[in-house]
N, C-alpha and C positions, 0 to 999 in steps of 0.2 A: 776882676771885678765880678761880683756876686749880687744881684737884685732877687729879695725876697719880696714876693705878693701875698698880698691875704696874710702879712706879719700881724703878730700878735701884738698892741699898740698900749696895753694896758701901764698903769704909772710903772710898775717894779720892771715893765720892758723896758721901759726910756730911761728908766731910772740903771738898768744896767749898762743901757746903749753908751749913755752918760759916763758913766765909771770908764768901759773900755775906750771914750771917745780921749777919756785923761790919760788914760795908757799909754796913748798915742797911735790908736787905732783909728779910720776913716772911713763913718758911717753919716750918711747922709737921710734924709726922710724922719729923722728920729720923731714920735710923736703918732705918726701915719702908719698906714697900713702896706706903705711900699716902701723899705729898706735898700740901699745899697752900699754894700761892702765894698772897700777897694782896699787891695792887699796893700801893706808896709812892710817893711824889710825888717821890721820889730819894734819890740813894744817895750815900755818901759817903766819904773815902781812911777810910783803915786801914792799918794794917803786921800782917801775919800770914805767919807762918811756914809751911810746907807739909812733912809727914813724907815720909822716905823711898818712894819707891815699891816698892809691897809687892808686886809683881811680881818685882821683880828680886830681892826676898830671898826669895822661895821658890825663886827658880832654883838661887841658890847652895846655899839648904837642900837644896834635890833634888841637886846636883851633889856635896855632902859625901855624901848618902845613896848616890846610886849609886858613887862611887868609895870606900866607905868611909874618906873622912877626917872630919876633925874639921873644923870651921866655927864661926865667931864673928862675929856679925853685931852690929856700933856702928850707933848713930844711927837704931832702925828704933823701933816701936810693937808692945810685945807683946801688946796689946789686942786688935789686927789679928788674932791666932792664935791665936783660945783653945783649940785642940787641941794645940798642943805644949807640953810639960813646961818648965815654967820653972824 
């Protein structure tokens, strides 16, 4: 068993914690800044999906804000942004 502090808790982390949790890997704290790994004796396929990278939509979002246009972002997680107005 493996406890990481001060993890890095951002969406594409959980969002991977997620994937390998489908693996059939056993992580616990996902979300938080305290992780713990506990070994399995293996891991196994899956088909999972990965969300847009939320990187690139805040660019766009900044780029509609400094040019004052309008922006319409498909295919993203508004979960990811709970400070902007839905």
């Amino acid at each position: 068993t493996s406890t990481l502090t001060n993890a890095a808790c951002e969406p594409h982390v959980q969002e991977f914690c997620q994937f390998m949790v489908k693996l059939g890997a056993k992580i616990e704290g996902i979300g938080t800044s305290r992780l713990t790994v506990t070994g399995v004796p293996s891991l196994k396929g899956a088909t999972f999906s990965f969300t847009e990278d939320f990187h690139e939509v805040v660019t766009f979002l900044a780029l509609g804000a400094i040019t004052g246009g309008a922006i319409k972002i498909k295919n993203s997680s508004p979960d990811v942004f709970p400070l902007l107005d839905r």
